[in-house]
N, C-alpha and C positions, 0 to 999 in steps of 0.2 A: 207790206213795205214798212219798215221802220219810220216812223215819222221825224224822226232826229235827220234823216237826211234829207228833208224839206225845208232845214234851216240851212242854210246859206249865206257866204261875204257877201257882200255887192259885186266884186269884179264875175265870182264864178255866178253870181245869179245874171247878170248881165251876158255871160256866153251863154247861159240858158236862156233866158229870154230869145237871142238874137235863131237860136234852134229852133226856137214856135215862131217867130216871125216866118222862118221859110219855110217853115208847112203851111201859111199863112195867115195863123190864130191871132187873135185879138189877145192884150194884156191891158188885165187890170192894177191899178196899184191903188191901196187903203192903207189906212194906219192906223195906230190910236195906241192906247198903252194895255188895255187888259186885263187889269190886273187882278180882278176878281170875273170870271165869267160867268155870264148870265143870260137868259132868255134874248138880251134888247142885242146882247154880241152876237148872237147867232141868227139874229132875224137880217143886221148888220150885213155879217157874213155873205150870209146867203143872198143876200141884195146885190152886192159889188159882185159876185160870182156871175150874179144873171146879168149884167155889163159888158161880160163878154168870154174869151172861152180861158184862159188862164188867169187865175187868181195870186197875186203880190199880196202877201201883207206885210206890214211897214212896224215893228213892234218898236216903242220906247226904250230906247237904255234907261237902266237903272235912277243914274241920275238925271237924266230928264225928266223922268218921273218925279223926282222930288222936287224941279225946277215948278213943275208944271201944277203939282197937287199939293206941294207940301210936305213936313216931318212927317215921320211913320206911313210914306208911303213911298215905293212900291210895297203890297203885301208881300208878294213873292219876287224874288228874283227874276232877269231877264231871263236868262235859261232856263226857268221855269214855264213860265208865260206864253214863251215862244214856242215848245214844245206843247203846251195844250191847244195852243194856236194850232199847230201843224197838225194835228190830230183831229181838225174837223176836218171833215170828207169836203166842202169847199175848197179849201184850202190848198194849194199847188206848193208855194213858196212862202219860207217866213225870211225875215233881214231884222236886223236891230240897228237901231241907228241911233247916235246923239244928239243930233241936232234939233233946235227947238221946234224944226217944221220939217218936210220930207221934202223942199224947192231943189237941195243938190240930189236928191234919189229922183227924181221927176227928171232934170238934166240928165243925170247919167244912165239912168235907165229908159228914158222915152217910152212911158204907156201910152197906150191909146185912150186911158181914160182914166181919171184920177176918183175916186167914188169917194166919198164923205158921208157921215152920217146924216139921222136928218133933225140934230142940233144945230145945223148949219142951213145956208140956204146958196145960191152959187155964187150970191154977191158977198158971202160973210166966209168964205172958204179961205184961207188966209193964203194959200200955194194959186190962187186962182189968175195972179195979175203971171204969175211964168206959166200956169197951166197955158193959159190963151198965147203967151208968146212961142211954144210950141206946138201949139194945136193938136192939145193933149184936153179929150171931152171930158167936161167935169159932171158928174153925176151924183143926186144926192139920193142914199139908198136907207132900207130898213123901216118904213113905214113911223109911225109917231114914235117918240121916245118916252116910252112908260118904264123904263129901269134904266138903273144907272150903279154904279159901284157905289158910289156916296151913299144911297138910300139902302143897297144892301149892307154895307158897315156898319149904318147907323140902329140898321134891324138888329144886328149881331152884339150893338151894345161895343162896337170900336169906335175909335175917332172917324167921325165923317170924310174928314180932309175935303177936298174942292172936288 
């Protein structure tokens, strides 16, 4: 399978979605930006995977990413990103999105379980106050955070960024 066609709108990932609901499959939705991947993204991965039987990932637009990190970041482009995203065997769906958080992907897609790293805790999940108002399970996945993009940058001698 090409993985280019794992990237997906929102409307047609949303008729996919509604396809595995009536086979009856569980959908996960994760997010985050990517941008350099590493060991802590694939443990990640792999965590929100085991949440349930379809895997969403949620990648940063461009500019959110610089919202969210700073100049000189994203490294790579969203269509970059989103494409080595789709390329883990986890991995069902990728979406790009702009907004500073994934509350409208959460509405419009209805997972069953919104999965988070575990930089976060359920109470610090910021989508957590609409998760619970659709009774969408928040899940926090990937075991401790021992990598991070920052500290690989900073290994490489680029800017840290946030």
């Amino acid at each position: 399978m090409d993985t280019r066609n794992k990237i997906l709108g929102v409307d047609e990932l949303a008729r996919r979605i509604a396809e595995h609901r009536k086979k009856g499959e569980s959908v996960v939705l994760t997010n985050g930006c990517f941008d350099i991947l590493h060991a802590g993204h694939a443990r990640y991965l792999e965590g929100a995977r085991g949440e349930g039987d379809i895997l969403v990932v949620a990648i940063n637009s461009d500019a959110s990413v610089r919202k969210l990190k700073g100049e000189g970041r994203p490294v790579m482009p969203a269509a970059a990103r989103a494409e080595l995203v789709a390329a883990m065997a986890a991995v069902d769906y990728v979406v790009i999105f702009d907004e500073p958080n994934v509350e409208s992907l959460l509405r419009h897609l209805r997972p069953d379980v919104h999965a988070k790293g575990s930089d976060y805790t359920t109470e610090t999940v910021p989508e957590r106050e609409v998760a619970r108002q659709l009774g969408i399970r928040v899940a926090i996945v990937g075991g401790p955070k021992s990598y991070s993009t920052r500290d690989v940058l900073a290994r490489m001698g680029g800017k840290p960024g946030v």
